[in-house]
N, CA, C and O atoms as a printed pandas DataFrame, in Angstrom:
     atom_number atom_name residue_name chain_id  residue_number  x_coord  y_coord  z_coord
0              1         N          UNK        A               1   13.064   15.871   25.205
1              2        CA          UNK        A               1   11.892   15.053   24.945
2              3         C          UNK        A               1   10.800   15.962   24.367
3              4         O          UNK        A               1   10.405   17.004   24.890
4              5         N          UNK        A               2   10.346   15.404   23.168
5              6        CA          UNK        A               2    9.315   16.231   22.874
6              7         C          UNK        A               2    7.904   16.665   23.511
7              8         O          UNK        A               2    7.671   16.258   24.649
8              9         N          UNK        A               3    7.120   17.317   22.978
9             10        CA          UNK        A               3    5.661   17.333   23.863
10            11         C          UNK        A               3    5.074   16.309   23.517
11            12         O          UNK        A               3    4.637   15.679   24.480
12            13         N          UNK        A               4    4.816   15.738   22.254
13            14        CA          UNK        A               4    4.098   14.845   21.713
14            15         C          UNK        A               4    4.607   13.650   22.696
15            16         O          UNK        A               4    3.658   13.114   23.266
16            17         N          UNK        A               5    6.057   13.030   23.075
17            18        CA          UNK        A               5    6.442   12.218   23.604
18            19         C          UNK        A               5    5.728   12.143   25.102
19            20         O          UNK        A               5    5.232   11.144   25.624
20            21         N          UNK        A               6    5.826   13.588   25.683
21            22        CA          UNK        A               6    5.338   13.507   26.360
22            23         C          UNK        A               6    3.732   13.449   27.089
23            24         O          UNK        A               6    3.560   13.176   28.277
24            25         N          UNK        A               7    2.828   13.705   26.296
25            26        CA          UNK        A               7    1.799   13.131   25.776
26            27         C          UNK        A               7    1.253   11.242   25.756
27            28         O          UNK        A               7    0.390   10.577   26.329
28            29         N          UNK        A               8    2.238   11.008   24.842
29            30        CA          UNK        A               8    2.006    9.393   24.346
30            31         C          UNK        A               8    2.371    9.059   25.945
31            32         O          UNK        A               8    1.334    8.861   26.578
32            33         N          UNK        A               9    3.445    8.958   26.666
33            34        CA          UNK        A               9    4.134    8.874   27.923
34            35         C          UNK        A               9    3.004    9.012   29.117
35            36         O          UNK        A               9    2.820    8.093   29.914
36            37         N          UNK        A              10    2.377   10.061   29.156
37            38        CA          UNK        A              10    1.614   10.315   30.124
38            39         C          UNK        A              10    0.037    9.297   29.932
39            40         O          UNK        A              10   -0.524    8.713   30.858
40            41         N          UNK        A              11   -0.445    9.319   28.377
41            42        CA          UNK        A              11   -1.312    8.260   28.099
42            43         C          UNK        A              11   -1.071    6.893   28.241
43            44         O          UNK        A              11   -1.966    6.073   28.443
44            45         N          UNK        A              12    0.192    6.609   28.135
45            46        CA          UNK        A              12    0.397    5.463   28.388
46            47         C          UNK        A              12    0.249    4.582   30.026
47            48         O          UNK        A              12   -0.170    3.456   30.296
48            49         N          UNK        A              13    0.757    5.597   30.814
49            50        CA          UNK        A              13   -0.052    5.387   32.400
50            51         C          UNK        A              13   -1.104    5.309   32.571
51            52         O          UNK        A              13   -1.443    4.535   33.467
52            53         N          UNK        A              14   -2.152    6.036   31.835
53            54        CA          UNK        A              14   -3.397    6.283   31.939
54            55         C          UNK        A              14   -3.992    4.827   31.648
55            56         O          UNK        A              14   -4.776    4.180   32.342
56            57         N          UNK        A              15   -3.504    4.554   30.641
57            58        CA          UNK        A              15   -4.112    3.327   29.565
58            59         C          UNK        A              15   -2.891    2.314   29.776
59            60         O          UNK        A              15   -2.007    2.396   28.923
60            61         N          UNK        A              16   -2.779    1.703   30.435
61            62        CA          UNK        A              16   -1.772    0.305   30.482
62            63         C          UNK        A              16   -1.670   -0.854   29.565
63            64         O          UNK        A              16   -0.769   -1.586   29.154
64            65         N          UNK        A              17   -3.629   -0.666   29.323
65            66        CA          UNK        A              17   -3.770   -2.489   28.930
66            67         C          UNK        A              17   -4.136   -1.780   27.219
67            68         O          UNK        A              17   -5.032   -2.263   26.527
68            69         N          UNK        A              18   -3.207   -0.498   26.710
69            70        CA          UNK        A              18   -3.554   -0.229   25.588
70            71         C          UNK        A              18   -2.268    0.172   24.500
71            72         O          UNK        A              18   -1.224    0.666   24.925
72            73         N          UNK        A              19   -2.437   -0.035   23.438
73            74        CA          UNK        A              19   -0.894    0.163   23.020
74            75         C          UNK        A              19   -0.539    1.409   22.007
75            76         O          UNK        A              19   -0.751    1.502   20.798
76            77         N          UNK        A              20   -0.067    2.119   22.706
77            78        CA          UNK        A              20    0.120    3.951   22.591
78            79         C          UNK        A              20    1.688    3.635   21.406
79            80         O          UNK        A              20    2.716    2.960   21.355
80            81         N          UNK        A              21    1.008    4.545   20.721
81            82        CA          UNK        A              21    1.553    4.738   19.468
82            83         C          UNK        A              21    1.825    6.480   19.430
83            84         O          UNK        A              21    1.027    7.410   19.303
84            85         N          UNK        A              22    3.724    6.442   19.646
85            86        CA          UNK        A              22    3.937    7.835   19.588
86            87         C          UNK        A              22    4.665    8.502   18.837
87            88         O          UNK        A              22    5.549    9.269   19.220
88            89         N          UNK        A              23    4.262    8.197   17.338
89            90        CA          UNK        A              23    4.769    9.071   15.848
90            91         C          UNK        A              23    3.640    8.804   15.104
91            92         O          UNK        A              23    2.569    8.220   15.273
92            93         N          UNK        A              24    4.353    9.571   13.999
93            94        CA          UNK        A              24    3.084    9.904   12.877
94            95         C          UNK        A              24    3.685    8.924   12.108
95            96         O          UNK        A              24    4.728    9.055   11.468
96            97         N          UNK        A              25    2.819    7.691   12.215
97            98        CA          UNK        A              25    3.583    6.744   11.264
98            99         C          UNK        A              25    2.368    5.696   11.219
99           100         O          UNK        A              25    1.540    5.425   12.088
100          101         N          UNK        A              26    2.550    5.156    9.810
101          102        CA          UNK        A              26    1.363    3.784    9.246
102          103         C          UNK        A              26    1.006    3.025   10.806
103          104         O          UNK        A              26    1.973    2.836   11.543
104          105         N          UNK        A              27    0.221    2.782   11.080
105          106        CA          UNK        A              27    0.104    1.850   12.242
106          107         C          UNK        A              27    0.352    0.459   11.747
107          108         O          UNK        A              27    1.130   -0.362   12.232
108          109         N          UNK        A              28   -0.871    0.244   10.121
109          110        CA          UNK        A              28   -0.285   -1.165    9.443
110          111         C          UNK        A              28   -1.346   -2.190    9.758
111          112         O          UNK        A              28   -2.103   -1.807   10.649
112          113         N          UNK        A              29   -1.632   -3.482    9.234
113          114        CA          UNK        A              29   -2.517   -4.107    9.443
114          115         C          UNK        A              29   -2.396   -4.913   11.096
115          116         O          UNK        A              29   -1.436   -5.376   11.712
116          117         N          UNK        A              30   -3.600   -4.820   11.353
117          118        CA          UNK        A              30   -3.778   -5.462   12.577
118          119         C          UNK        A              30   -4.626   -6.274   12.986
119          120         O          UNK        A              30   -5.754   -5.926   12.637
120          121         N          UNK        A              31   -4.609   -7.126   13.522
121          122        CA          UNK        A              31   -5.497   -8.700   13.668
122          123         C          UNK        A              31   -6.540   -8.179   14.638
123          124         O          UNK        A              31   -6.150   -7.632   15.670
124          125         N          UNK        A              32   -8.276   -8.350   14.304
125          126        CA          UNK        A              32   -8.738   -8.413   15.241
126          127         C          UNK        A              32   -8.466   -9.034   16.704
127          128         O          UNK        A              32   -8.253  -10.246   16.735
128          129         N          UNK        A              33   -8.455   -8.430   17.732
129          130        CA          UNK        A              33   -8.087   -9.149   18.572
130          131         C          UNK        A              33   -6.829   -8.455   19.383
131          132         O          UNK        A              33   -6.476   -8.776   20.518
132          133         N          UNK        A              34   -6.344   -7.630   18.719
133          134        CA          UNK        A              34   -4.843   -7.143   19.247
134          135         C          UNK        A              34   -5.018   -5.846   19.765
135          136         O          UNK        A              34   -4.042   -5.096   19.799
136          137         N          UNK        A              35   -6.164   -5.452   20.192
137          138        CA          UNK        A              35   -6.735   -4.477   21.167
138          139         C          UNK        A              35   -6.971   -3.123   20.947
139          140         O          UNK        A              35   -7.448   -2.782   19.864
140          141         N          UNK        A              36   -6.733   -2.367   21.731
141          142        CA          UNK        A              36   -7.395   -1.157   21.675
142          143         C          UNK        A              36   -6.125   -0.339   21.585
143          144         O          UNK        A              36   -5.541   -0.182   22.657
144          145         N          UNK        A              37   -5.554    0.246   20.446
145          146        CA          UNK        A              37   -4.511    1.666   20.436
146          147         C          UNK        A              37   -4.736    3.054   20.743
147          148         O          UNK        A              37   -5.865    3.484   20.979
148          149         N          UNK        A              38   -3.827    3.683   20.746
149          150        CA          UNK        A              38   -4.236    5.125   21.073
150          151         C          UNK        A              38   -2.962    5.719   20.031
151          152         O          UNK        A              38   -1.810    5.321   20.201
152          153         N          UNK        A              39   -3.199    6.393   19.292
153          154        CA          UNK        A              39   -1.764    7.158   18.549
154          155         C          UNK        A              39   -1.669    8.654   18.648
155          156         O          UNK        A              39   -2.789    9.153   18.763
156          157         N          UNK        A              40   -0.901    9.340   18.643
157          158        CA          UNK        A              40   -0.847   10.651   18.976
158          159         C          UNK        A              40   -0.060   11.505   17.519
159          160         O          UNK        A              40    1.096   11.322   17.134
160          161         N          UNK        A              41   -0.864   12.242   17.042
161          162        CA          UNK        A              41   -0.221   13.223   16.334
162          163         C          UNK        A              41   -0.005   14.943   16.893
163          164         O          UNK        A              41   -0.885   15.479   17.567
164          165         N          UNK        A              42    1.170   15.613   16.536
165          166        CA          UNK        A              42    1.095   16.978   16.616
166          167         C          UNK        A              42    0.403   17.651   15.593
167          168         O          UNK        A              42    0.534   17.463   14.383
168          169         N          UNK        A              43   -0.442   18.554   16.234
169          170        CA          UNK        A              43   -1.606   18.967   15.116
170          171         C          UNK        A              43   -1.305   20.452   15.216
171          172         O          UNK        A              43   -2.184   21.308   15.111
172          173         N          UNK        A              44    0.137   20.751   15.448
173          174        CA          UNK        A              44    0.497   22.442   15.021
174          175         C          UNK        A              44    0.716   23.078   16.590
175          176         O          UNK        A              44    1.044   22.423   17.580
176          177         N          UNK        A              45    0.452   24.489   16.535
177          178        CA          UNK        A              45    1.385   25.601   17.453
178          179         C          UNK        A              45    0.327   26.335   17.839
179          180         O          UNK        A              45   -0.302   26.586   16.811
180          181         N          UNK        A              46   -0.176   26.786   18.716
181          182        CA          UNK        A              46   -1.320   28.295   19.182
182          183         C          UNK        A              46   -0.516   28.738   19.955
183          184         O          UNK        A              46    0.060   28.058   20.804
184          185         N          UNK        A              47   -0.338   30.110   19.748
185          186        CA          UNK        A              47   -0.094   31.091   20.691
186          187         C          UNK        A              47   -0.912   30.991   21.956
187          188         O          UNK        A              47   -2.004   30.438   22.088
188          189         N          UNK        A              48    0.029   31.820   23.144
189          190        CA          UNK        A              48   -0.126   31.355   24.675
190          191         C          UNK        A              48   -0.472   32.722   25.076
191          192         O          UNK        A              48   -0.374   33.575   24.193
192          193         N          UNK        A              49   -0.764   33.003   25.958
193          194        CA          UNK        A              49   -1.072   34.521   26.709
194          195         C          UNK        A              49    0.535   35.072   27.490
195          196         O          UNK        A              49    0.973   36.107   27.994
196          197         N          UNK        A              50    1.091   33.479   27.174
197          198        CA          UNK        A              50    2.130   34.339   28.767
198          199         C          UNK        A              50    3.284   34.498   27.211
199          200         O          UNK        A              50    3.093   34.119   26.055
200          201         N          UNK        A              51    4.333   35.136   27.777
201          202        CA          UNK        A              51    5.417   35.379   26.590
202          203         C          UNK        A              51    6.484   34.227   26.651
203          204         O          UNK        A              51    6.869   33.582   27.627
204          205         N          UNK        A              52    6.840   34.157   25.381
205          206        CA          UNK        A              52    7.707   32.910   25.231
206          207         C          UNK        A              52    7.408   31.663   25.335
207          208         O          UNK        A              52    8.172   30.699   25.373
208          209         N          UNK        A              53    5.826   31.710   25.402
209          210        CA          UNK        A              53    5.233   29.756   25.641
210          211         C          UNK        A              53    4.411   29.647   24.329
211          212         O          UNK        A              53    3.927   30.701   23.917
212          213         N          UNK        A              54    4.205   28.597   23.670
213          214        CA          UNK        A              54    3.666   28.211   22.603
214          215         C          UNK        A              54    2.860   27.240   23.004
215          216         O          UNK        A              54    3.477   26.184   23.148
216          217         N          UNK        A              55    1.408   27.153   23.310
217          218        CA          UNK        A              55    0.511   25.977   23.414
218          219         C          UNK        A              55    0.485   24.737   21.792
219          220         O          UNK        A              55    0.167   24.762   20.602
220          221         N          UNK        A              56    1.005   23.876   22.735
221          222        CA          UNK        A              56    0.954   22.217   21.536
222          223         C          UNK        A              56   -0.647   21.792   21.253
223          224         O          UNK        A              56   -1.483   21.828   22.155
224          225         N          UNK        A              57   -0.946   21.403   19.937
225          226        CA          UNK        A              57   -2.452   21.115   19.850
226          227         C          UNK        A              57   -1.818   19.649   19.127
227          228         O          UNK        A              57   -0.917   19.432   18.318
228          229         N          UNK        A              58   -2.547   19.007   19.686
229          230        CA          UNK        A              58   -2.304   16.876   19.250
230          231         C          UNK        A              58   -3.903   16.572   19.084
231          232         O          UNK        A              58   -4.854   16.818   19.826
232          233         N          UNK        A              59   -3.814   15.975   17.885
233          234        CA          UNK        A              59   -4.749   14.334   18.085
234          235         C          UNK        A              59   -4.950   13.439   18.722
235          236         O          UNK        A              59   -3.996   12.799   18.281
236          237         N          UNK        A              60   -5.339   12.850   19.351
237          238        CA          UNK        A              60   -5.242   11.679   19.929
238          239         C          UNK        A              60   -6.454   10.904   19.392
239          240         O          UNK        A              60   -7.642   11.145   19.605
240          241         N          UNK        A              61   -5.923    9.945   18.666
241          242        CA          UNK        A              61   -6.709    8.469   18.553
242          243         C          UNK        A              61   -7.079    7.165   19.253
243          244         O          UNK        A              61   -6.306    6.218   19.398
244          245         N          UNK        A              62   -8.290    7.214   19.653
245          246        CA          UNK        A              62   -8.666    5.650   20.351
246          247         C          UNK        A              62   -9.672    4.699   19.347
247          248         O          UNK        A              62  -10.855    4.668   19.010
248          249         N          UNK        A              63   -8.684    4.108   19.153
249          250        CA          UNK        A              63   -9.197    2.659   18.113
250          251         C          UNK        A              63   -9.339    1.399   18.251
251          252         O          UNK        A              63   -8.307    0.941   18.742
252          253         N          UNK        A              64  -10.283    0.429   18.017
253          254        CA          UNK        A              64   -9.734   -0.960   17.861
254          255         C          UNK        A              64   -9.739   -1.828   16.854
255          256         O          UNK        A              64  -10.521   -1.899   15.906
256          257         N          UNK        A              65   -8.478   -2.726   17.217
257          258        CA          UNK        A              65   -8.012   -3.400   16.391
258          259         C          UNK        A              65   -9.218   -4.046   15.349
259          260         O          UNK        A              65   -9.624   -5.206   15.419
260          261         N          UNK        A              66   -9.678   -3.042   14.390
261          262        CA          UNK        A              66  -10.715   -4.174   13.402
262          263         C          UNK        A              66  -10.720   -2.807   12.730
263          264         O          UNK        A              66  -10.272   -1.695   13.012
264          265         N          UNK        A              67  -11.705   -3.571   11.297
265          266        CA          UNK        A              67  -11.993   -2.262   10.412
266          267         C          UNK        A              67  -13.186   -2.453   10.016
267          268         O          UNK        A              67  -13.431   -2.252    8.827
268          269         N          UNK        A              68  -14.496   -3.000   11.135
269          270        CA          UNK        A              68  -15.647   -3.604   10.787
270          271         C          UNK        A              68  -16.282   -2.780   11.907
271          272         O          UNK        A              68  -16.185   -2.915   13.126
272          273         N          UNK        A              69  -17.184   -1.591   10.928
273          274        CA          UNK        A              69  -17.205   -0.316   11.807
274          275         C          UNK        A              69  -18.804   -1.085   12.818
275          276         O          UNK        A              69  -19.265   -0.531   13.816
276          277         N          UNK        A              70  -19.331   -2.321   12.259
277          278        CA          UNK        A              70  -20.444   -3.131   13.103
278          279         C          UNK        A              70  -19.869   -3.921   14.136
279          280         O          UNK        A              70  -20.587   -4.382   15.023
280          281         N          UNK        A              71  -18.665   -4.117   14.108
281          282        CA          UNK        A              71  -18.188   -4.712   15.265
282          283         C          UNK        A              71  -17.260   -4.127   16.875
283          284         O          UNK        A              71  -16.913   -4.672   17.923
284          285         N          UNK        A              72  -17.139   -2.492   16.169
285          286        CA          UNK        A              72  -16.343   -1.394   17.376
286          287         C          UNK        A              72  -17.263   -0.741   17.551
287          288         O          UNK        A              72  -17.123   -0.400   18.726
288          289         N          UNK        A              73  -18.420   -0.172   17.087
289          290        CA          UNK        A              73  -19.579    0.925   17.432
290          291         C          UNK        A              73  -19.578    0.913   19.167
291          292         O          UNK        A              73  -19.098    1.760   19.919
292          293         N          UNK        A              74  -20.303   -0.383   19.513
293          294        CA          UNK        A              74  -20.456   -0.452   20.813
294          295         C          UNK        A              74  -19.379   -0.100   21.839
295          296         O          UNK        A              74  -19.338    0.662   22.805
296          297         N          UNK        A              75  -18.351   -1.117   21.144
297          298        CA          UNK        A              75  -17.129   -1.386   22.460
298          299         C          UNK        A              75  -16.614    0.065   22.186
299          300         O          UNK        A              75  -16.121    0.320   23.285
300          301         N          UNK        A              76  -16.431    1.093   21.475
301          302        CA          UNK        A              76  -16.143    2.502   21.136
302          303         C          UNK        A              76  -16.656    3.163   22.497
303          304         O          UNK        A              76  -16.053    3.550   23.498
304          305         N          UNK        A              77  -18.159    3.138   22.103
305          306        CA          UNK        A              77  -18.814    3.626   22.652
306          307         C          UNK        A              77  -18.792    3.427   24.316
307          308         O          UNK        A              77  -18.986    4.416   25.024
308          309         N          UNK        A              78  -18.571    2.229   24.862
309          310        CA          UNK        A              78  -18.053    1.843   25.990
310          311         C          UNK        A              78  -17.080    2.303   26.238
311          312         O          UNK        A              78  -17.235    2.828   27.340
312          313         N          UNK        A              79  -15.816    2.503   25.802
313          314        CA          UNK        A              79  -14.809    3.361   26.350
314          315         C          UNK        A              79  -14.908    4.646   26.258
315          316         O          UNK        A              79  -13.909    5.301   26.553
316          317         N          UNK        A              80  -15.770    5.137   25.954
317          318        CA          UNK        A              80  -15.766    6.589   25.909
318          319         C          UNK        A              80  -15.443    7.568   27.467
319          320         O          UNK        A              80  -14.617    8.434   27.753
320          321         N          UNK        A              81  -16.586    6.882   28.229
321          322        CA          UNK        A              81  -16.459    7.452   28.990
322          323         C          UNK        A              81  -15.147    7.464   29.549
323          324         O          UNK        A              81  -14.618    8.575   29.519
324          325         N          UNK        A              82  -14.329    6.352   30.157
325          326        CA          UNK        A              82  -12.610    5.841   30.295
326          327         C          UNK        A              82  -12.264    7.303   29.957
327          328         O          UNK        A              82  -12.075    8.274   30.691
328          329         N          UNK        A              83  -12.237    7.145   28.485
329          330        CA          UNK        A              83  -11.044    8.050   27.954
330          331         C          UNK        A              83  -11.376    8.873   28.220
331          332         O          UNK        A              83  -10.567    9.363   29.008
332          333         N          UNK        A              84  -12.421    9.675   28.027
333          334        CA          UNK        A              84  -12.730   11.265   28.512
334          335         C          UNK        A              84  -12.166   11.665   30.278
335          336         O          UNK        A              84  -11.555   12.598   30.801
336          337         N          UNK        A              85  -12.697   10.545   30.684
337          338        CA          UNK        A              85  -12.348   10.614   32.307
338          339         C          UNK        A              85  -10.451   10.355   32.232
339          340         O          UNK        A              85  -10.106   11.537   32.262
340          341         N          UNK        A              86   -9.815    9.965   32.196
341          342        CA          UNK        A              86   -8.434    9.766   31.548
342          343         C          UNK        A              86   -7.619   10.767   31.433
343          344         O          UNK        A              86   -6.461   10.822   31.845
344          345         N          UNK        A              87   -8.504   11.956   30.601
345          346        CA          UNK        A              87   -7.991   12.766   29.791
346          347         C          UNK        A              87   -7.862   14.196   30.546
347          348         O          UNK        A              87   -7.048   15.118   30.496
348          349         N          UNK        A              88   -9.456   13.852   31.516
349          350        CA          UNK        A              88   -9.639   14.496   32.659
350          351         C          UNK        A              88   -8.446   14.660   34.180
351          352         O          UNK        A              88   -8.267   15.626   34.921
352          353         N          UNK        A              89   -7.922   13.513   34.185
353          354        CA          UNK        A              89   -7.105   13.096   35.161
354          355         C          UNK        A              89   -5.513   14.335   35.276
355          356         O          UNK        A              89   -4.994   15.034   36.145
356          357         N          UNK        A              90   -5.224   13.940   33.540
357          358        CA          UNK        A              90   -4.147   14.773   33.130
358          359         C          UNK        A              90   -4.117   16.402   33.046
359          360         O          UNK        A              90   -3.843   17.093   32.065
360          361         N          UNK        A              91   -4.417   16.743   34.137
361          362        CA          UNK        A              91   -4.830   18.304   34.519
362          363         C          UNK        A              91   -2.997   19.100   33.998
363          364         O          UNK        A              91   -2.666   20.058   34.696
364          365         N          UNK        A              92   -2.266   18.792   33.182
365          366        CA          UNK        A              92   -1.298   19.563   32.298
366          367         C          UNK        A              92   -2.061   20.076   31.103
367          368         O          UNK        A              92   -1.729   21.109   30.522
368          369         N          UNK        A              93   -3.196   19.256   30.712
369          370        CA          UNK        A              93   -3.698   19.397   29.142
370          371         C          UNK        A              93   -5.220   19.618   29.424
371          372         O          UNK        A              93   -5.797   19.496   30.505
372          373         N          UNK        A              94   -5.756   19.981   28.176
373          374        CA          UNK        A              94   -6.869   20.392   28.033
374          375         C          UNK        A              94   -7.606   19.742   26.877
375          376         O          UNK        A              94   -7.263   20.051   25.736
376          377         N          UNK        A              95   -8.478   18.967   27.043
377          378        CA          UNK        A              95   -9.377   18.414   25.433
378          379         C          UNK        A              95  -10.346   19.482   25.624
379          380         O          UNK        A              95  -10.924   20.083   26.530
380          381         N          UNK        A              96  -10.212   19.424   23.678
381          382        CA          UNK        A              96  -11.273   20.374   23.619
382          383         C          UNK        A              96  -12.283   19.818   22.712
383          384         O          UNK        A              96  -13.092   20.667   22.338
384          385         N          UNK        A              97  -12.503   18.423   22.168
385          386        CA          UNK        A              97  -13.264   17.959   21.468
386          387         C          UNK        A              97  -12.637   16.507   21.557
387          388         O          UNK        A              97  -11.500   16.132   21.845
388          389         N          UNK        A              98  -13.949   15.732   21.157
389          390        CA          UNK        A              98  -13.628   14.049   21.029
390          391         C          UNK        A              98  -14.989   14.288   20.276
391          392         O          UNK        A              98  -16.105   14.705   20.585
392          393         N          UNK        A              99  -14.350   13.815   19.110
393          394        CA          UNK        A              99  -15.581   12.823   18.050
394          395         C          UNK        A              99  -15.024   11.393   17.193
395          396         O          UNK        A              99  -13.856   11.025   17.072
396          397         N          UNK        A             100  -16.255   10.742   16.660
397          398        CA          UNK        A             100  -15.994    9.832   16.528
398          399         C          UNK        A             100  -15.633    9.920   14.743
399          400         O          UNK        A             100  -16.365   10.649   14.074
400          401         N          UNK        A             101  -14.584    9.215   14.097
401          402        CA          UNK        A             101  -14.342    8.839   13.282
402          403         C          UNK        A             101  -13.750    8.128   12.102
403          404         O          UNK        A             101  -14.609    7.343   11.700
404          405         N          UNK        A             102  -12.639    8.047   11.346
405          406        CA          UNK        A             102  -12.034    7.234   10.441
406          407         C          UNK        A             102  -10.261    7.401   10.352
407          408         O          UNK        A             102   -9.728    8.103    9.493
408          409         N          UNK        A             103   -9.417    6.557   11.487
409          410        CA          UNK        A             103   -8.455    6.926   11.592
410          411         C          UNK        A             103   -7.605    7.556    9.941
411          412         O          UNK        A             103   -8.313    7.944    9.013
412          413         N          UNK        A             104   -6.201    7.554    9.846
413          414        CA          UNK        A             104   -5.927    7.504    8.698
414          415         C          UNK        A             104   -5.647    6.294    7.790
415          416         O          UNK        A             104   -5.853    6.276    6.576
416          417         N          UNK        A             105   -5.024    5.026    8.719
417          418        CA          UNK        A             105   -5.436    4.096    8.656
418          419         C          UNK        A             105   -6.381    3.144    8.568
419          420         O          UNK        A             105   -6.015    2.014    8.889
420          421         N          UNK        A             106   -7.785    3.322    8.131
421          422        CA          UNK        A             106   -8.680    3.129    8.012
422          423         C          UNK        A             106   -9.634    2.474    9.193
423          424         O          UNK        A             106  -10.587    1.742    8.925
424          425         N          UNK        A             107   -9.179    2.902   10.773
425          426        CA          UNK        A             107   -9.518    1.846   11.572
426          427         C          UNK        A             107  -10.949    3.001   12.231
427          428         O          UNK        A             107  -10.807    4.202   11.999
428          429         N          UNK        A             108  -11.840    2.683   12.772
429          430        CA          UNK        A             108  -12.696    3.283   13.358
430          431         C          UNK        A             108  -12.291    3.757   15.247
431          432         O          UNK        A             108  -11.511    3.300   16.083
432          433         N          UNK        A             109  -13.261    4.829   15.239
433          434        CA          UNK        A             109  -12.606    5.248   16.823
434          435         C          UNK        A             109  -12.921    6.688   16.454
435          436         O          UNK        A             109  -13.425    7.305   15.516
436          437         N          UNK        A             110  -12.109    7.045   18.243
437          438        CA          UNK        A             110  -12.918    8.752   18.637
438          439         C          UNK        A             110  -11.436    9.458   18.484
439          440         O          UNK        A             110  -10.449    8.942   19.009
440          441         N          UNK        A             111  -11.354   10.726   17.694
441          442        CA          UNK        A             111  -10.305   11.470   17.530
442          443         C          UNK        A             111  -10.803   12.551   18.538
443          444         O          UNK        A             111  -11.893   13.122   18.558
444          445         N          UNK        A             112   -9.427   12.728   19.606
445          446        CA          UNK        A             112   -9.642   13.709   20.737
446          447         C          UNK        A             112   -8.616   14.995   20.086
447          448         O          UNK        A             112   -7.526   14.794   19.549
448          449         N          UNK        A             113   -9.198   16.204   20.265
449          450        CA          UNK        A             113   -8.152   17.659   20.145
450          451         C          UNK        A             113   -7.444   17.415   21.479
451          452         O          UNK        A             113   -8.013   16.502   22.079
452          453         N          UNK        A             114   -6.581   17.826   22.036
453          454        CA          UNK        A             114   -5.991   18.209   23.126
454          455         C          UNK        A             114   -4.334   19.032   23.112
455          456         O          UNK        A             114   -3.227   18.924   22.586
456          457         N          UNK        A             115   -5.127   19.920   24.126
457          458        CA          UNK        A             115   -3.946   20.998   24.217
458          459         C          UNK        A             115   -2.901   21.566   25.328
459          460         O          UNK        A             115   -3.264   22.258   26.279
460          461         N          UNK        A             116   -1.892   21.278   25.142
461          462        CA          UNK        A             116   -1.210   21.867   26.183
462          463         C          UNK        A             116    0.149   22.800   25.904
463          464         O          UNK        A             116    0.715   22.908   24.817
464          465         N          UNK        A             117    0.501   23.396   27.058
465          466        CA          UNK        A             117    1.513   24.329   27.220
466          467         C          UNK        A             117    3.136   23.425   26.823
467          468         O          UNK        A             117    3.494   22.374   27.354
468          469         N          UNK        A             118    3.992   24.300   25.635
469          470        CA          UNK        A             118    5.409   23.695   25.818
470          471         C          UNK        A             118    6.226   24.828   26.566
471          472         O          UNK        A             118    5.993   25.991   26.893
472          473         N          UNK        A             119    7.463   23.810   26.704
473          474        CA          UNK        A             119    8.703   24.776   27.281
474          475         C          UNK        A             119    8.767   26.630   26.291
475          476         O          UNK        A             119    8.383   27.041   25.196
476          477         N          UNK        A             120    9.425   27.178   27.407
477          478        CA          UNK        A             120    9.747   28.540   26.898
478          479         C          UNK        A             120   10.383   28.654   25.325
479          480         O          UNK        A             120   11.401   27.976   25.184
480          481         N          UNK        A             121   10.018   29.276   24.328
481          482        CA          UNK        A             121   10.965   29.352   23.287
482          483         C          UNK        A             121   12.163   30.002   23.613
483          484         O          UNK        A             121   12.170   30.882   24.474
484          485         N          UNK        A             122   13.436   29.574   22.862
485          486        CA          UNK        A             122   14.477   30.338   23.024
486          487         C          UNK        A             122   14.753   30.893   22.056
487          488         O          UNK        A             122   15.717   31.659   22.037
């Protein structure tokens, strides 16, 4: 299982009533109304202090379903706290930034850094 999988997996407990998206792939049009996503990309490799571990760095996206940046500002802004606290919970990983901005999909929302430790290289 990958890290990223495991990631989307662990957000997905976090966030129940939200629909976690775990590849790098079009999300696609979506009907106001069809809620709040979260998608996860791998955003590359950092070296670790200990030998043989490679720290994972991901994206994480929290969006909602609209592309009417006057109609998510608020409700954004209302989950913020959630997700930060969320993100907090998952003491495997580490965020190191959440800002707000323009998925790739054109949807509005807060892109989180977050980092954690993978298995040993072989």
């Amino acid at each position: 299982m990958s890290a990223r999988t495991l990631v989307a997996a662990a957000l997905g407990e976090v966030f129940p009533d939200f629909d976690v998206i775990d590849t790098f792939t079009v999300v696609g049009e979506r009907e106001p109304g069809d809620g709040t996503f979260l998608q996860v990309f791998s955003d590359g490799f950092l070296p670790s202090e200990k030998q043989g571990i490679l720290r994972a760095r991901f994206k994480v996206w929290l969006c909602i379903s609209t592309r009417d940046a006057n109609e998510v500002e608020d409700e954004l802004e209302q989950l913020l706290p959630t997700f930060y606290a969320a993100l907090e919970q998952l003491d495997w990983l580490v965020w190191t930034e959440i800002k707000p901005g323009i998925h790739p999909d054109n949807y509005y929302g807060y892109e989180a850094e977050i980092i954690t430790e993978t298995d040993p290289l072989i």
